[in-house]
Steps between C-alpha positions, in 0.01 A plus 500: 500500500182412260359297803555841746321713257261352356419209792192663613355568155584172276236257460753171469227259381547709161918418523369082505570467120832703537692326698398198390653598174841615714518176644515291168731747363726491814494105493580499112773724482630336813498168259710621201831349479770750452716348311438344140466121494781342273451481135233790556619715220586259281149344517325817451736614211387138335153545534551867384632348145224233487215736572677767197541189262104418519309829565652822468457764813367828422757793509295698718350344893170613596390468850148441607594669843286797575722654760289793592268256651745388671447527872807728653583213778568245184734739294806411744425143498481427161793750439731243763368175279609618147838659627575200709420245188687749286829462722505147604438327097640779214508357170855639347827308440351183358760410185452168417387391130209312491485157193173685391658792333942378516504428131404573156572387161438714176550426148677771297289474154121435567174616329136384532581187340758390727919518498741531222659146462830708530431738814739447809290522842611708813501345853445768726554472865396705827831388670874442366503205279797332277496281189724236718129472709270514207630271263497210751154581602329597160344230301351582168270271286463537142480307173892578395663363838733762531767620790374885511813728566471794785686807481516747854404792370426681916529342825091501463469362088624242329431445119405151360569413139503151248722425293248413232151660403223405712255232343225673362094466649679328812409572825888598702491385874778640764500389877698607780518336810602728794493512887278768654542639884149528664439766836515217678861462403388134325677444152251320212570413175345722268447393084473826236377364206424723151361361192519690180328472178794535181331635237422307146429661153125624491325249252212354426421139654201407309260558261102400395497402243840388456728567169379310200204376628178448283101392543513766777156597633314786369426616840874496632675732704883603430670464799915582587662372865777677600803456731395830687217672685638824377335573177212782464154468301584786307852363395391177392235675270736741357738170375253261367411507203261237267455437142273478336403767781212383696373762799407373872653595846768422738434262874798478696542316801864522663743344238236408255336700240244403244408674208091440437384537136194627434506260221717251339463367130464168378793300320697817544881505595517781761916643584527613826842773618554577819785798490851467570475832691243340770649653811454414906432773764758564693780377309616551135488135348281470214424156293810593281329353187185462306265213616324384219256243537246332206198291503214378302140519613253175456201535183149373541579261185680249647305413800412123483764447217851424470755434298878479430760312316776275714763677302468819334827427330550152313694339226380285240666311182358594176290246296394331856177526645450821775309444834541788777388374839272756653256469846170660479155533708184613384157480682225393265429200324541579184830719461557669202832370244827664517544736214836486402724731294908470414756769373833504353748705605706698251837392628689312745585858667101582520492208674736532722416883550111312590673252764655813663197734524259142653747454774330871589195443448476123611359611855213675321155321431384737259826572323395618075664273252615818299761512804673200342352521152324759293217320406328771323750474196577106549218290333488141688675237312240212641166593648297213658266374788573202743343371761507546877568248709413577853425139702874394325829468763709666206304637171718588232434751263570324110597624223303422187846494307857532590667829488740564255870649582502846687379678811099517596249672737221321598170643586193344730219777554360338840183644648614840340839466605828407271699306608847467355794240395865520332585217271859484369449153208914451416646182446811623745409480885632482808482350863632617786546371845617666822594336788657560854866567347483455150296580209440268222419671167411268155 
């Protein structure tokens, strides 16, 4: 009918690109199967899933189609195409549970810092599941070696519990070992595996310097390591706390934190408390009790000089002579004498009261003698000078007389320093000797 009335008029080398165009549409819609391949919907449904699991589609499907340019011939074509794909491979009715997404485990107690070493975990399941299955397929490593228990609590969830508390800082493993369908109707075996951190009580691993330590440089930072990441700059301000109070500023770096004095002083005990109350974002453990840490810093006096007894705590017999073995260093040539003063105490329970207070103070380099003894209302009862004996294997320190009867403090002012000893002189002693299972006391 076109060709009758409009024969005369058409010019048909303008129709060239036209039916070109109806010829490869004829021939490709000629081409299309009908009917789906096998496995067709299964396939698609799977690589539905994977391309969802790695980048998510938008919600809304633009099309860079501009149909008003369209030519009219095309419109029917293209209209045959989509409705013909459409019909022949729809994606509904694809059920089957994929391994990537089947199961999950979830612990019941949790927090930043991990799980409660108490909580029960629920298995959760996309299809029916019993204990009778799990329990023979569920393998769970962790430091107490126990059989978990598993209570049905759906046809979907089961619940997991142990006996005994969880070990604390451990890291819980659980694997399941299942058999997955593919689209291509192959079975694999398919491995879940979890691994959970059980939480431990929020301390503090470390510390520079450490407790009791002494000569510590001038120059030294104050630095606490903890068992967590979870501890804010502004926290950790708020519960230290230094005396004699010295002012600086705060560097943190993931579980560390260092305190940086502007200054420290010389020969000076510094105490250190980090609060109990020190808490964790994200959770509500705190340190649960003071940390309370001491040191000594180092003094420009003793810097090419040393010197210490090899006992601080001796016994001699009265009437014989007294030598304390000592080790010193000194650079020079010519080093100065010992000056040497000794005390009495008042009483056997002054000196015993002495003995207690050095073992606190033993750590300390720069410890007063008025700690032990109150030497400003004591008056020495022998004063003298000896000589020191650096180039000796062992120097003793003599006595220029023996000491009569009672309990002493001696005194060696070394390069500005004192240095102390505890001298019990009693006729009564006694030696002791500990071995592997018995203990031998004379």
């Amino acid at each position: 009918m076109l060709k009758h009335l409009f024969g005369k008029k058409r010019n048909k080398n303008e129709d060239t690109s036209l039916n070109e165009m109806d010829a490869v549409l004829r021939s490709h819609a000629y081409s299309i199967i009908r009917e789906p391949r096998e496995g067709f919907k299964q396939a698609l449904k799977h690589r539905l899933h994977a391309a969802r699991a790695t980048q998510p589609m938008s919600s809304k499907l633009r099309v860079p189609f501009n149909f008003k340019r369209l030519s009219v011939g095309l419109v029917p074509a293209v209209a045959v195409i989509v409705i013909v794909v459409l019909l022949t491979q729809p994606l509904a009715g694809v059920k089957t549970v994929y391994a990537q997404d089947a199961f999950t485990l979830t612990p019941e107690v949790q927090d930043a810092l991990g799980v409660e070493s108490t909580t029960a975990f629920i298995l959760e399941s996309k299809e029916k599941v019993s204990v009778s299955d799990i329990e023979k397929l569920l393998v769970v490593d962790s430091a107490m070696d126990q059989t978990p228990k598993f209570e049905q609590l759906t046809d979907y969830r089961i619940r997991i519990t142990f006996e005994k508390p969880l070990t604390s800082d451990e890291i819980v493993k659980f694997r399941l070992a299942t058999l997955s369908s593919w689209p291509t109707g192959e079975e694999a075996t398919r491995n879940y595996n979890w691994a959970f951190q059980v939480k431990g009580d929020f301390h503090v691993t470390s510390m520079i310097p450490g407790d009791k330590s002494s000569g510590v440089p001038l120059d030294s930072g104050i630095e606490f390591n903890f068992n967590y990441e979870n501890v804010r700059a502004e926290d950790f301000e708020k519960a230290l706390t230094i005396s004699p109070a010295t002012t600086g500023h705060v560097e943190t770096s993931r579980r560390t934190f260092v305190f940086v004095p502007d200054a420290l002083k010389a020969e000076t005990v510094y105490t250190v408390t980090l609060s109990k109350d020190l808490g964790l974002v994200g959770s509500d453990e705190t340190l649960g009790e003071d940390v309370v840490v001491q040191f000594e810093t180092s003094g420009e006096s003793r810097r090419g000089a040393s010197f210490d007894f090899r006992n601080r705590y001796l016994n001699v017999v009265p009437g014989d002579t007294v030598a304390l073995p000592y080790y010193a260093y000194r650079e020079g040539e010519n080093p100065t004498p010992l000056h040497v003063n000794v005390y009495a105490f008042d009483s056997y329970e002054a000196y015993v009261t002495a003995m207690q207070t050095a073992e606190d103070v033993m750590w300390r380099q720069f410890a007063s003698l008025d700690e032990l003894l109150d030497t400003k209302t004591h008056s020495p009862v022998m004063t003298f000078d000896a000589p020191l004996f650096t180039e000796v294997d062992q120097p003793y320190l003599v006595f220029p007389e023996p000491l009569a009867e009672g309990y002493y403090m001696v005194q060696v002012n070394f390069a500005g320093h004192d240095v102390w000893a505890l001298i019990a002189s009693t006729p009564v002693t006694a030696y002791a000797v500990r071995g592997v299972d018995e203990t031998i006391v004379w």
